[in-house]
C-alpha positions as CSV (number, residue, x, y, z in Angstrom):
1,X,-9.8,48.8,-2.4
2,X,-6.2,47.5,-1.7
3,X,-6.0,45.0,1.1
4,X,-3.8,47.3,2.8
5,X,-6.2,50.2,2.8
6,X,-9.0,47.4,3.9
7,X,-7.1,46.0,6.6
8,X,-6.5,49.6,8.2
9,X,-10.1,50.7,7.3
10,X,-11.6,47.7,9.6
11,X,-9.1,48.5,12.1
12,X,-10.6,52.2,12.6
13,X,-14.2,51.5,12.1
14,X,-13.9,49.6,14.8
15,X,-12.5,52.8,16.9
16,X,-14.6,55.6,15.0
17,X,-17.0,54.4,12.9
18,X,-19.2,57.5,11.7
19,X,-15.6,59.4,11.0
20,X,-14.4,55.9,8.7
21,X,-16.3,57.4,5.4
22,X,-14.7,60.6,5.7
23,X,-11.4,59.4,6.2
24,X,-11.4,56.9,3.5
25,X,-13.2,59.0,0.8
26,X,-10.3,59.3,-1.7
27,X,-7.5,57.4,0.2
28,X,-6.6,55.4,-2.7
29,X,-5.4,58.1,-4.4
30,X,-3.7,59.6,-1.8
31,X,0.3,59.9,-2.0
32,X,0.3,57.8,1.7
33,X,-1.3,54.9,0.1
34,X,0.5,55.4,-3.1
35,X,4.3,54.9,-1.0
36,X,2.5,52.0,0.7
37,X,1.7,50.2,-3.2
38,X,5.4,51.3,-3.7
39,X,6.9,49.0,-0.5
40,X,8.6,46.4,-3.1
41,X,10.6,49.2,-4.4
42,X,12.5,51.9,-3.1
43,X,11.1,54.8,-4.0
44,X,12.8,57.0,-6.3
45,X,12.3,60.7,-5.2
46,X,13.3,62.4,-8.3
47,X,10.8,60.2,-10.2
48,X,8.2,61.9,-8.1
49,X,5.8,64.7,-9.5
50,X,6.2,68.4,-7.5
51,X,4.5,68.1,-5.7
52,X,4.6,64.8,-4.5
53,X,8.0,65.5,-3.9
54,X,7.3,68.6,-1.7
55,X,5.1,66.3,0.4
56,X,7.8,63.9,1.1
57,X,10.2,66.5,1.7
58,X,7.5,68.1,4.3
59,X,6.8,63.9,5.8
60,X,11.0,63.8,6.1
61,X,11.5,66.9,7.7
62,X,8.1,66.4,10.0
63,X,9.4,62.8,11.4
64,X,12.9,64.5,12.1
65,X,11.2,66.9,14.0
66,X,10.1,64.2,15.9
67,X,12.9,62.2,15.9
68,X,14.8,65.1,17.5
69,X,12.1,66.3,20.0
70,X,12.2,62.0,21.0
71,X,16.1,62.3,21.4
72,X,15.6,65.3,24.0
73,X,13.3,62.7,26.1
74,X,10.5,65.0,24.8
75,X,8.3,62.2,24.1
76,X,5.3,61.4,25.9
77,X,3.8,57.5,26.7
78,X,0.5,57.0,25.4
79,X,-2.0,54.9,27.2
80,X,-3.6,52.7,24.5
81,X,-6.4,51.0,26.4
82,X,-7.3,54.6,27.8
83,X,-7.3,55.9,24.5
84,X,-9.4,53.4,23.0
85,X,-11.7,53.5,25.9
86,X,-11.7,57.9,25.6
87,X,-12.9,56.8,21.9
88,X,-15.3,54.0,22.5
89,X,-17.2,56.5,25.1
90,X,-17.1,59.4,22.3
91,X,-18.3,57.5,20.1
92,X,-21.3,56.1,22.5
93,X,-21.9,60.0,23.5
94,X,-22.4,60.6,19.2
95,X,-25.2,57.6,19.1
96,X,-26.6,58.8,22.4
97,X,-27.2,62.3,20.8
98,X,-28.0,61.0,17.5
């Protein structure tokens, strides 16, 4: 495992830990983690298979979406401590049940 993918897999254990194995099941093969090894480089679309080029053609036209929707004061603020907190007592509730 990359330190990349290590470094972000600590980081939501510590938020969600029963849902860490799922997510990280085959993440080092997936295209996200793929761009990420690709950083040092810009990354050459047309060298990309199909479908991996389908996917960053869905990604770009996804965060312009966004983009837009953020430009029309769309956007909302996000409470980070009350989000963590929202998962902390989720997660409590799953060992409570467990």
């Amino acid at each position: 495992m990359t330190a990349v993918v290590q470094n972000i897999r600590q980081q939501i254990d510590r938020l969600a830990p029963e849902e860490v194995e799922e997510l990280f099941a085959e993440l080092e093969t997936d295209y996200a983690i793929r761009v990420i090894h690709q950083t040092q480089r810009p990354i050459k679309v047309e060298e990309l298979s199909a479908a991996d080029q389908a996917k960053h053609a869905a990604l770009r036209h996804d965060i312009q979406i966004a983009a837009d929707s953020l430009d029309r004061g769309e956007g909302i603020e996000i409470d980070w401590d009350e989000f963590l907190a929202e998962r902390h007592r989720a997660y409590a509730a799953r060992q409570q049940t467990a």
